[in-house]
N, C-alpha and C positions, 0 to 999 in steps of 0.2 A: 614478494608474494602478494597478488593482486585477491583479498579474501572478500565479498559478498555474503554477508548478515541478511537470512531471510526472517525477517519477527513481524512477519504481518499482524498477531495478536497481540504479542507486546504483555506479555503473561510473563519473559524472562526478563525484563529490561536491564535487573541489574548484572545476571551472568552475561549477557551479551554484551553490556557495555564493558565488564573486565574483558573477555575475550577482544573485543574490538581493539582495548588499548594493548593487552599483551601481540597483536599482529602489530600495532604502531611501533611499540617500544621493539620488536623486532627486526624494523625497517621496511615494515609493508606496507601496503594501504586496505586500509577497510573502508566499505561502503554497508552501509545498514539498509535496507528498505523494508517498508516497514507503511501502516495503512494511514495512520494519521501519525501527522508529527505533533501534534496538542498533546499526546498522551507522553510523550518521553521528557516531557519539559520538567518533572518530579524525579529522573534520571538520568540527566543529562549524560552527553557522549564523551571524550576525551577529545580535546584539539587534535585536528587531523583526522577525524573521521567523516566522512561523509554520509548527513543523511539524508534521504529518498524519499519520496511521498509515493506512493501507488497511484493515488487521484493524478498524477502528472502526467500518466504515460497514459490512462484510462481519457476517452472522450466523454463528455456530458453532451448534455440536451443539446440537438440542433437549436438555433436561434427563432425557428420559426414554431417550434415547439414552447421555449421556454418566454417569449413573450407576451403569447395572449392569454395562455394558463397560469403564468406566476408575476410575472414582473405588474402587467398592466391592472389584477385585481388589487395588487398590493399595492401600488401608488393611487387607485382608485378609493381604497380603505383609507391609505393616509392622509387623501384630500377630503374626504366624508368627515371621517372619525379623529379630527387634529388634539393635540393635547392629552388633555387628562382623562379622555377615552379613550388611552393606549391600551389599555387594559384589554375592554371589550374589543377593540381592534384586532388584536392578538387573539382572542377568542374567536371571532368570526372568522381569523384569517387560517389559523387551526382548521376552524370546520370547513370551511372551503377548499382546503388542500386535502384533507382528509373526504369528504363526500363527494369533491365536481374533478378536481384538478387531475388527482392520482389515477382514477377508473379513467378517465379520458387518457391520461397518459400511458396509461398500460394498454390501453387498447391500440394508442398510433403509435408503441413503440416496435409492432411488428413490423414497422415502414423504416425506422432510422437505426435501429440495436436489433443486432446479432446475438447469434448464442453467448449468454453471460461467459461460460466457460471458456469460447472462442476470445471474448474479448480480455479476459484475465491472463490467457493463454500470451495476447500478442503484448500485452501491455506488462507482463514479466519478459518477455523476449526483448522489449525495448528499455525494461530496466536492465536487463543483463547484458546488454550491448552498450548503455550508456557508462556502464561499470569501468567499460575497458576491459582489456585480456582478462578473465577471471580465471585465476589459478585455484580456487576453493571455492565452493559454495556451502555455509553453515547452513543449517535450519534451526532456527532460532527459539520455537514454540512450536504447539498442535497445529496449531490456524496454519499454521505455514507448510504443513505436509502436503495437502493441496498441489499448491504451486510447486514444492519441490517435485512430486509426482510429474503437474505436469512439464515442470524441466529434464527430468531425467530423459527425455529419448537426446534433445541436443546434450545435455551433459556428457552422453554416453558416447557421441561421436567425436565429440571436443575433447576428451583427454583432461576433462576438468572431475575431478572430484568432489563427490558428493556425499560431506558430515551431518553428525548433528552435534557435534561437539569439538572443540581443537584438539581437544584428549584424543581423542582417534587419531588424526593425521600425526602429532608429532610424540610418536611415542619410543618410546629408550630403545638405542642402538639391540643388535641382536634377536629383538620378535618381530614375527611375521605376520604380515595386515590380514585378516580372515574373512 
């Protein structure tokens, strides 16, 4: 059984990681995704699980965006302000992302970014395809209802099941799923 961990909030880490290793130790595979992977490192996974970053499947800034609004004032700050005015570097470099960089960026991202939703929409679709056949998909946390919403219409053509807990799918011979 090919099971799919959605913990984009990462508020369960530690029932998700038992869940993840109870489908191991059953001879399945789990894949976890999940929005950063910094935050699991105080909960680590069970060997054999695979985990996912969001930001992977998600694009960033075109290239002609992100170098004259971020890269070129920050190597310009670190050739000004070298050494032990890292400090004030860091301060100016705050208020310039914060006052020039961001408002500019929002304003030309009507040019390169689509609707947020559309693009979380495709970039779960390209985590859930990079999973392999998913025979389960869990929802991990709140944060994660979202994206399992917006997976439900493919989940519902796929034949693929959609928990929030393993307790649902495997439960003792004789009751019937509601």
């Amino acid at each position: 059984m090919n099971v799919l961990f959605l913990a984009l909030g990462g508020t369960r880490r530690p029932a998700v990681a038992a869940e993840a290793r109870r489908v191991v130790a059953d001879g399945g595979t789990a894949t976890v995704l999940v929005r950063k992977a910094a935050s699991w490192e105080k909960d680590p996974l069970p060997s054999g699980v695979k985990l996912v970053e969001l930001g992977t499947y998600q694009r960033d800034r075109p290239w002609w965006v992100r170098l004259p609004l971020y890269r070129l004032p920050r190597l310009l700050l670190r050739v000004c302000l070298p050494g032990p005015l890292g400090g004030t570097r860091e301060r100016v470099d705050n208020a310039y992302r914060r006052r020039v960089a961001r408002p500019i960026d929002r304003r030309l991202a009507r040019f390169y970014r689509r609707d947020p939703g559309m693009i979380r929409r495709r970039a779960l679709d390209r985590a859930l395809l990079s999973a392999g056949p998913v025979d389960l998909i869990v929802v991990g946390d709140a944060q994660s209802l979202v994206g399992a919403s917006e997976l439900a219409e493919k989940v519902n053509d796929a034949s693929v099941r959609l928990v929030y807990t393993l307790a649902q799918e495997m439960l003792p011979t004789g009751q019937a799923r509601g």
